[in-house]
C-alpha positions in Angstrom: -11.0 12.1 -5.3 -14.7 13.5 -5.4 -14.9 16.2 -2.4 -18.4 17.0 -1.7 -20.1 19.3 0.4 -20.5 16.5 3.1 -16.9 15.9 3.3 -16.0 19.7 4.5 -19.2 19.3 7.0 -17.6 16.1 8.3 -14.0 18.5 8.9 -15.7 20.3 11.0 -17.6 18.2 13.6 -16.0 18.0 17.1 -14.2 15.2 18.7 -14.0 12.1 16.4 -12.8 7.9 16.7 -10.2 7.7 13.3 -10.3 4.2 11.8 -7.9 2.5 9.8 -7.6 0.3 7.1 -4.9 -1.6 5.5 -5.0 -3.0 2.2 -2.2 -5.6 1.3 -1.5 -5.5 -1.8 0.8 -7.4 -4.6 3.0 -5.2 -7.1 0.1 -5.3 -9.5 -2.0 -3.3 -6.8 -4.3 -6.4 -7.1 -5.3 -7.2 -2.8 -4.8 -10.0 -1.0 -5.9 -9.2 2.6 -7.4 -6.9 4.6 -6.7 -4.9 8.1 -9.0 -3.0 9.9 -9.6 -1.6 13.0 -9.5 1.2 15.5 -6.3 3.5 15.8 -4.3 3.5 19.1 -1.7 5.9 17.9 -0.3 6.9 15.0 1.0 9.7 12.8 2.3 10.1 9.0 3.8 13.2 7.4 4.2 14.9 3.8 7.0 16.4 2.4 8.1 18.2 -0.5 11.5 18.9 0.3 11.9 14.9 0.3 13.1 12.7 -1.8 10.9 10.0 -0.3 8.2 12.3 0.3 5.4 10.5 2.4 6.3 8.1 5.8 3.5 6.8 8.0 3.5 5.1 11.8 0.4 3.5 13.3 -0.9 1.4 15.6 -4.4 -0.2 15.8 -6.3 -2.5 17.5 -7.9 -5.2 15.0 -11.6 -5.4 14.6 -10.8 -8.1 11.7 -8.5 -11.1 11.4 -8.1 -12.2 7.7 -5.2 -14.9 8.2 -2.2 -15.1 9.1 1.0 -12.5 8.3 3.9 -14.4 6.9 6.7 -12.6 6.5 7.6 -12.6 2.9 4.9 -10.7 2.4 6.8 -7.6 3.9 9.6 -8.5 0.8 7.0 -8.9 -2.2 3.8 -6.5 -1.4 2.9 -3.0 -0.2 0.6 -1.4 2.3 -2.3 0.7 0.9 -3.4 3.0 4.2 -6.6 4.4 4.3 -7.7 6.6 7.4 -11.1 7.1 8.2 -13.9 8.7 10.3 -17.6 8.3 11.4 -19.9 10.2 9.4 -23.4 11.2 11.0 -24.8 12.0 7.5 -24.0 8.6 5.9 -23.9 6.5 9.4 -21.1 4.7 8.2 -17.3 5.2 8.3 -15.8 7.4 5.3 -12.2 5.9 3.9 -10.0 8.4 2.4 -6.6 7.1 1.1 -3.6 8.4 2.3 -1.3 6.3 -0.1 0.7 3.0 -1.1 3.9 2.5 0.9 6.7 0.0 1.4 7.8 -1.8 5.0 10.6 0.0 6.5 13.2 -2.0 7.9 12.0 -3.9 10.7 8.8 -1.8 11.0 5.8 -4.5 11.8 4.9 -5.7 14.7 2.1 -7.6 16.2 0.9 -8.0 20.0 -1.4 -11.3 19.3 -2.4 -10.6 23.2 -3.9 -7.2 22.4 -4.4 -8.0 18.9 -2.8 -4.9 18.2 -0.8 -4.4 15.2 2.1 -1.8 14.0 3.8 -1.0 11.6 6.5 1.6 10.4 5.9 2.4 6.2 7.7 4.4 3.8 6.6 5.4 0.3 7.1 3.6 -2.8 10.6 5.9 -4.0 12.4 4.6 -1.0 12.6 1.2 -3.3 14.4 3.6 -5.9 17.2 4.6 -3.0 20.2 3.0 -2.7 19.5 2.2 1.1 17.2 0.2 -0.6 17.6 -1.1 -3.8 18.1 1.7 -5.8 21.5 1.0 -7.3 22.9 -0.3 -10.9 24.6 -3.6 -11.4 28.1 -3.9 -12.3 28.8 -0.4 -12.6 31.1 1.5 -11.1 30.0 4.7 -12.3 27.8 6.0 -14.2 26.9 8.6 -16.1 23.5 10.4 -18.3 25.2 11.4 -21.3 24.2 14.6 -23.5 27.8 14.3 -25.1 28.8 11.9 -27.4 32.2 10.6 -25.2 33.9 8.6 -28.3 33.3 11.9 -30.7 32.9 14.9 -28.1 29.8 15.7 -30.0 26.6 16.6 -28.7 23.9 14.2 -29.2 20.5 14.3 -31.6 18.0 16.1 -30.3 15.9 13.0 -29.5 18.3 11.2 -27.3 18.2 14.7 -25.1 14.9 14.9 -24.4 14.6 14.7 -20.6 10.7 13.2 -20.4 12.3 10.1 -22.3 15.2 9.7 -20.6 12.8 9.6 -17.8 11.0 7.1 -19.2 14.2 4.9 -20.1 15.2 4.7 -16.7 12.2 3.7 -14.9 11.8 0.6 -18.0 15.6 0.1 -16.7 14.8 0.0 -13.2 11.9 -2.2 -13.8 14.1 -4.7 -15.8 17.0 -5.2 -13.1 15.0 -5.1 -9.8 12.5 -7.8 -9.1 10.7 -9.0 -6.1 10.6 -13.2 -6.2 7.4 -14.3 -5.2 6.2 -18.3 -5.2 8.7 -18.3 -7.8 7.8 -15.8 -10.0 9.5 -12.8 -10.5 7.5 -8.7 -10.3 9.3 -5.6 -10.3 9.8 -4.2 -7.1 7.3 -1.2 -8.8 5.3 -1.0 -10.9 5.7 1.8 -13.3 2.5 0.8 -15.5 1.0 3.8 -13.3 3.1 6.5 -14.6 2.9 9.7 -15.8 5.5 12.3 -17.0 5.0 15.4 -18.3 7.2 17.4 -20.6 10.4 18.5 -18.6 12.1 21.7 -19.3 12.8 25.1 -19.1 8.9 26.3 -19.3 10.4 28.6 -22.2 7.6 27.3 -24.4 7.7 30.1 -27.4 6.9 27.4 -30.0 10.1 27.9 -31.9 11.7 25.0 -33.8 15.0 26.9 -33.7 16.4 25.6 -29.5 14.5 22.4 -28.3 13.8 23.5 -24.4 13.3 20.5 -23.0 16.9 19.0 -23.7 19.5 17.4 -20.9 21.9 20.4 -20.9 25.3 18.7 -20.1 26.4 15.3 -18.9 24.7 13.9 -15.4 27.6 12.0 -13.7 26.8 9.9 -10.5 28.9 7.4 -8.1 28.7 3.9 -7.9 26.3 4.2 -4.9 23.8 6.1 -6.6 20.3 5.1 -6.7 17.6 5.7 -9.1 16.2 8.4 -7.0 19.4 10.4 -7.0 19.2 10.7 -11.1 16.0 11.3 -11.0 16.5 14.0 -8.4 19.5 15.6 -10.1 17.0 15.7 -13.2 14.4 17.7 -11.7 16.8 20.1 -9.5 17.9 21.0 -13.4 15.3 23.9 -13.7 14.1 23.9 -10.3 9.8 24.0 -11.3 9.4 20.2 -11.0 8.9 17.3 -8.9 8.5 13.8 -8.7 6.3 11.6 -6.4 3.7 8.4 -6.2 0.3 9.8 -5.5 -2.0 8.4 -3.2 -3.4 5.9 -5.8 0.6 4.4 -6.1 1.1 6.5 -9.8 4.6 8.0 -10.8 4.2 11.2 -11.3 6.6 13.3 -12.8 5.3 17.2 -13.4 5.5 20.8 -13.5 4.9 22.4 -9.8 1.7 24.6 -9.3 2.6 27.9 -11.0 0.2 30.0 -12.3 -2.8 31.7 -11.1 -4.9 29.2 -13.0 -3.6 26.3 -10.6 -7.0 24.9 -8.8 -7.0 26.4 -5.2 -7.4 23.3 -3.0 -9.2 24.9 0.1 -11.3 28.5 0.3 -10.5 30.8 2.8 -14.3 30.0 4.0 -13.1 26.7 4.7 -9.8 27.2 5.9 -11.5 29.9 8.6 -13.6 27.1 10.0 -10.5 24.3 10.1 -7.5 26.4 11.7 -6.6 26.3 15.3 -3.6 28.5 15.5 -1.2 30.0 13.4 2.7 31.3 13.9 4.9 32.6 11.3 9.0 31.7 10.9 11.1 33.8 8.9 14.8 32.5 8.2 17.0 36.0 8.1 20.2 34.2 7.3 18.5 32.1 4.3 17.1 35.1 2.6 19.0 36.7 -0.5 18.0 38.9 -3.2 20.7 38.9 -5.8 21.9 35.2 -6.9 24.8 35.0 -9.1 26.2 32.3 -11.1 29.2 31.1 -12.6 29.3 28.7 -15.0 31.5 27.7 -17.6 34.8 28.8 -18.2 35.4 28.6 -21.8 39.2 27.5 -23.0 39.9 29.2 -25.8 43.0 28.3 -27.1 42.0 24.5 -27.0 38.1 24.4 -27.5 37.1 27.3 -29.6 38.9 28.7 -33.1 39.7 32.3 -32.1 38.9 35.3 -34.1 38.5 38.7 -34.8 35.8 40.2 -37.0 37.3 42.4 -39.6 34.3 44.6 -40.1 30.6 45.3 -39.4 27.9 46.1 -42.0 24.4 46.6 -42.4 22.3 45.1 -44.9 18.6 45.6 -45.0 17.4 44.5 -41.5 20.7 42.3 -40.9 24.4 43.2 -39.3 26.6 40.8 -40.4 30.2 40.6 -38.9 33.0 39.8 -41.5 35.6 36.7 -40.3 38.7 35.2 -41.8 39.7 31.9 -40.1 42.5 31.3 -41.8 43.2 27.0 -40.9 39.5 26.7 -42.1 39.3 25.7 -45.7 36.2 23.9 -46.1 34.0 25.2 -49.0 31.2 25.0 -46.6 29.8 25.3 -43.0 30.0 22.3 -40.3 28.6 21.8 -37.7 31.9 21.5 -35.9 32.7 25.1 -35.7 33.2 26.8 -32.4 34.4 30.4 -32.2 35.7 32.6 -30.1 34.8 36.1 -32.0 36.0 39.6 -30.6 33.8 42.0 -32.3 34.7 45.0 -33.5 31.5 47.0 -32.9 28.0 46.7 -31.4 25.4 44.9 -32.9 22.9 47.2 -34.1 20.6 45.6 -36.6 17.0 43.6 -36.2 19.5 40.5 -37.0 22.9 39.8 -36.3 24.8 37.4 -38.5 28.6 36.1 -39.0 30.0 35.7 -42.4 33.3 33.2 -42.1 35.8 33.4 -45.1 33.2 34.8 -47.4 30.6 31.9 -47.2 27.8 33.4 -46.7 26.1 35.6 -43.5 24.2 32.9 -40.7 22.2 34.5 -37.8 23.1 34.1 -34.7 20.2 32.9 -32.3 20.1 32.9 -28.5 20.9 29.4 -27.6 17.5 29.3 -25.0 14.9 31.0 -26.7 15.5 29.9 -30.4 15.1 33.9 -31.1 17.3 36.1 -32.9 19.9 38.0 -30.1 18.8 41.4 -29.0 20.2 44.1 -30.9 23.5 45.9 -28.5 23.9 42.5 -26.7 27.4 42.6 -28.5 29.9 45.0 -27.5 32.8 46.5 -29.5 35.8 44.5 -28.2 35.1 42.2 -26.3 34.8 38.6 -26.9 31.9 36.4 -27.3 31.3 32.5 -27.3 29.4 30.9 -30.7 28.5 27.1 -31.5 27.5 26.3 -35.2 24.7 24.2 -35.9 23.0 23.0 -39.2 19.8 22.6 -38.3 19.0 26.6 -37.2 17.2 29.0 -39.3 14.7 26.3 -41.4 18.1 24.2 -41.9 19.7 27.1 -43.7 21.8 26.7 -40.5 23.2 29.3 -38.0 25.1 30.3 -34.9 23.9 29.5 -31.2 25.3 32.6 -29.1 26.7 31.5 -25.6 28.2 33.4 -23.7 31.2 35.3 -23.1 34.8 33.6 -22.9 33.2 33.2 -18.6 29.8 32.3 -18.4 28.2 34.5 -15.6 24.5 35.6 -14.4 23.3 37.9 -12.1 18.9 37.8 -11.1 17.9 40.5 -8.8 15.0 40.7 -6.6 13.5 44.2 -7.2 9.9 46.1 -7.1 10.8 47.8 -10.6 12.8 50.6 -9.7 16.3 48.8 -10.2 15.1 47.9 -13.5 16.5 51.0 -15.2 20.0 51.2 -13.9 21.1 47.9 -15.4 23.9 49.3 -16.8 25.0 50.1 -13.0 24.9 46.4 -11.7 26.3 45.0 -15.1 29.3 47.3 -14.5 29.0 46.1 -10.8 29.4 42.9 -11.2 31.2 42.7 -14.3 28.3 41.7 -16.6 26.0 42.2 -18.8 23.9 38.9 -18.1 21.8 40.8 -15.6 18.2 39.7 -15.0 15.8 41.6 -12.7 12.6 40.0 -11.3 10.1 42.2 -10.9 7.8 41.3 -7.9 6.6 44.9 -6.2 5.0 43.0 -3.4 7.7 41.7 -2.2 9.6 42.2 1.4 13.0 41.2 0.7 13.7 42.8 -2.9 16.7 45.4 -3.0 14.6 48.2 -2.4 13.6 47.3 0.5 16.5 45.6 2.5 19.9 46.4 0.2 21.6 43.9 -2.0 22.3 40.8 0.2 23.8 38.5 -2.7 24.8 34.3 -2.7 27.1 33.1 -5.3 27.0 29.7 -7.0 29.8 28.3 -8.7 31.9 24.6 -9.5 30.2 21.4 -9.6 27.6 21.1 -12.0 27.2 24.9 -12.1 30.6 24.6 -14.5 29.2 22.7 -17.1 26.7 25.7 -17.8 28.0 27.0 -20.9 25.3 29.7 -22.2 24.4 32.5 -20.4 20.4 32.3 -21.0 20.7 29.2 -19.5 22.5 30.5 -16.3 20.0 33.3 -16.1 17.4 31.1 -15.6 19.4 28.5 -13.0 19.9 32.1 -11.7 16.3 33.0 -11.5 15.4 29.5 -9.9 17.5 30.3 -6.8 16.4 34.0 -6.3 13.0 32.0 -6.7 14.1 29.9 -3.7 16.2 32.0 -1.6 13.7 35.2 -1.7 10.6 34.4 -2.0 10.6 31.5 0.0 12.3 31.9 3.9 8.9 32.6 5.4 6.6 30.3 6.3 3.8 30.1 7.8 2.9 27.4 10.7 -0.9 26.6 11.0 -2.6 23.5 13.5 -5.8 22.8 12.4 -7.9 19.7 11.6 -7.0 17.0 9.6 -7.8 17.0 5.9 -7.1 14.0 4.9 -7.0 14.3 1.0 -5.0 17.6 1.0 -1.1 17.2 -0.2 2.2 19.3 -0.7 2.8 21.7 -3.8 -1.0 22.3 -3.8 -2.4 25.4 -3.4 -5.1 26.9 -0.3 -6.4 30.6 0.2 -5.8 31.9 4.3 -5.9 35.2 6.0 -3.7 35.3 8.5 -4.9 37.5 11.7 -2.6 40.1 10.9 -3.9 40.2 7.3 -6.6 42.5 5.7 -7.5 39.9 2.8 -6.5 36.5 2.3 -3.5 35.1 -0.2 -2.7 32.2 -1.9 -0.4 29.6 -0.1 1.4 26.3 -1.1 1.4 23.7 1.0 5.2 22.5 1.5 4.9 19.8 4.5 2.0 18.3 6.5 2.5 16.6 9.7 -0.6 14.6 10.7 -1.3 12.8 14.4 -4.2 10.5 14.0 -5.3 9.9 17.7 -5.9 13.8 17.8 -7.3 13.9 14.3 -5.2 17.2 13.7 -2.2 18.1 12.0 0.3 21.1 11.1 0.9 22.5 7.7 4.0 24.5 7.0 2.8 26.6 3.9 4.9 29.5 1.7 3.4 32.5 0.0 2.3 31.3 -3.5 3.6 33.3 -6.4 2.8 32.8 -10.2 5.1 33.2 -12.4 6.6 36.6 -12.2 7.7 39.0 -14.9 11.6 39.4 -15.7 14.0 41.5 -17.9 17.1 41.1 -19.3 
């Protein structure tokens, strides 16, 4: 949408008639008739806590009547809204789209005395819900499989990649779920409008060595599931993405704004000029600082071949750790091989390797970053959790480190200081997968308010079986449960083409400057022509340590 100068004057003028407009429109997007008119009363909300993130209620008296309403067309079409307002620059009304939505049940209504028409609408993923008609055929459940279930082997690389299993079940959906109209039959959406981007762990360190943007572990759902609770559980897997149909009716499937370089929406210049009050909520009970997370819990005697290491050298700029499994007696490496190793010293060198029954050394690799493990990750006696895999180190082939025999992750909240007594909370809590992030501006780190800690554990927190990977689900939550309990209320005048998961500049009265927000829900009322934003401090991507 082009904003111009014209469209923030327009913001800004007083007391103001909102119009409507209703396009009708087939599955194609393609219309077939036309509403307009006059609002009476009406209201529609964003939000990007919700699965079905945009819902809309109006009323309005007709200035138009383009035929008659027959009621299949609320089974076989959508609603394109557009709200709109007298401009005294242009001397016509200006449309601004507000998005393509779906009937709710039993939502229309029309008063032929009045010729006033209402309706009740819901955005397009509420046809992905299971309320709706979300659900597969025939199944009783059903499962997104990164596991192999005849061979108990992970699958290749490209069967894991998360963008393309995406992609595979919106062609699915499309395939099994059709609207019938005059005999033809149209997918109930359209997902020709589409776009997904790459979906991951945004650990992009251009490594070939771990693929990042992989399914980590089987997805498994009940026979009531709809589409929209796999694609959910799919972007709640790193906790940095959503999923939505724009205004324009496009999937969208992304990265949330992140980074300083995100485009900043509205300026504090125009904010100042739009804002009619302001009132901050802060959730005590919600807030935490130090998130811990138990995944798997690794069975040794039946999963993994156990082992001691005989002896440590150094080589050059490698430590290699000497093994004898003695019911091994290929002549080679598989990729089969899963071991529990208790080491008999620290790892000390640039590169740490294993070397099973003389066959050669293999590095081990952290199983997130693709990068070689950190020298004294490894310490003398205790036991450690390796996967073999033949495609690591150039295809020379190598060993993923995982964890330890319980897969546990501690992130902490801190302004720096607690960053050099890690070896006090990995004795603590029993662990050495301790990651600190380091945000010095904020309120609610450790230093500030003490260790207030929330634990996460079963479900699908047990099929976590590295600890890089827990440290970042780790890292998500702190994300969530520290940085975001505040939030800050502001009324002010409607602007229409502003969304959720975007970002504005404010100063709050109590502020000296003004700060980046993102906009987390918008509540419009379009007889008023105002509406109230519930934004949350915006913060880039902040550094961490191990």
């Amino acid at each position: 949408m082009n904003i111009t100068e014209n469209d923030i004057a327009e913001l800004k003028a007083g007391s103001k008639t909102m119009y409507c407009k209703a396009e009708i429109v087939d599955t194609n997007y393609k219309t077939v008739n036309m509403l307009e008119g006059v609002i009476t009363s009406g209201n529609y909300s964003i939000n990007s806590d919700s699965d079905i993130r945009r819902t809309c209620n109006i009323s309005m008296c007709l200035s138009n009547n383009n035929g008659r309403l027959t009621e299949d067309i609320f089974f076989n079409h959508y609603l394109k809204i557009y709200i709109g307002c007298y401009s005294f620059t242009t001397k016509e009304i200006k449309y601004y789209c507000m998005g393509v939505y779906s009937f709710d049940k039993e939502s229309f209504r029309y008063d032929i005395s009045a010729n006033e028409v209402s309706f009740t609408l819901l955005d397009l993923c509420s046809l992905m819900d299971s309320g709706h008609y979300g659900t597969d055929y025939g199944a009783e459940t059903s499962t997104i499989c990164a596991v192999n279930p005849q061979t108990g082997k992970r699958l290749e690389h490209k069967d894991l990649i998360l963008k393309n299993i995406v992609k595979n079940m919106l062609e699915d959906f499309s395939a099994h779920n059709y609207f019938e109209c005059n005999g033809n039959q149209k997918p109930k959406i359209n997902f020709t409008k589409c776009r997904i981007d790459e979906i991951g762990m945004n650990n992009r360190n251009g490594t070939k060595e771990y693929e990042w943007d992989e399914l980590p572990y089987d997805l498994d759902f009940s026979a009531d599931s709809g589409l929209i609770d796999k694609l959910t559980a799919i972007r709640d897997l790193y906790g940095i993405h959503e999923f939505f149909f724009d205004t324009d009716g496009t999937f969208i499937f992304q990265e949330i704004s992140h980074t300083d370089d995100d485009m900043v929406i509205l300026d504090e210049d125009t904010m100042s000029d739009l804002v009619i009050s302001e009132n901050m909520d802060v959730n005590i009970y919600d807030i935490k600082n130090v998130v811990e997370v138990w995944g798997k819990t690794v069975n040794i005697t039946k999963e993994y071949r156990n082992a001691v290491s005989e002896k440590y050298t150094v080589t050059g700029s490698d430590g290699i750790y000497s093994v004898t499994l003695r019911d091994y007696n290929e002549s080679g490496y598989s990729e089969d091989i899963k071991l529990a190793l208790t080491v008999n010293a620290i790892n000390t060198s640039q590169n740490t390797c294993i070397n099973i029954n003389n066959l050669g050394s293999r590095k081990i690799f952290d199983k997130l970053t693709g990068k070689p493990i950190k020298p004294k990750l490894l310490q003398e006696d205790k036991t450690y959790i390796f996967e073999y895999s033949t495609s690591l180190d150039g295809g020379r082939g190598g060993f993923y480190y995982l964890s330890s025999y319980q897969v546990h992750a501690v992130a902490i909240m801190t302004d720096g200081s607690a960053i050099n007594k890690k070896d006090t909370y990995a004795k603590n809590y029993n662990t050495d997968n301790i990651v600190f992030v380091k945000d010095e501006n904020s309120r609610y780190c450790i230093e500030k308010i003490g260790e207030i800690r929330k634990k996460f554990s079963g479900n699908n927190y047990a099929n976590l079986e590295s600890d890089s990977l827990t440290a970042d689900y780790a890292k998500a939550k702190l994300n969530q449960l520290c940085r975001r309990s505040a939030t800050l209320n502001l009324d002010m005048l409607i602007v229409p083409w502003l969304d959720v998961n975007q970002i504005i500049e404010y100063k709050p009265h109590n502020a000296d400057t003004a700060k980046k927000y993102i906009t987390k829900s918008i509540s419009g009322d379009l007889l008023s022509g105002t509406m109230s934003v519930s934004l949350m401090d915006f913060y880039a991507t902040l550094d961490t340590e191990n």
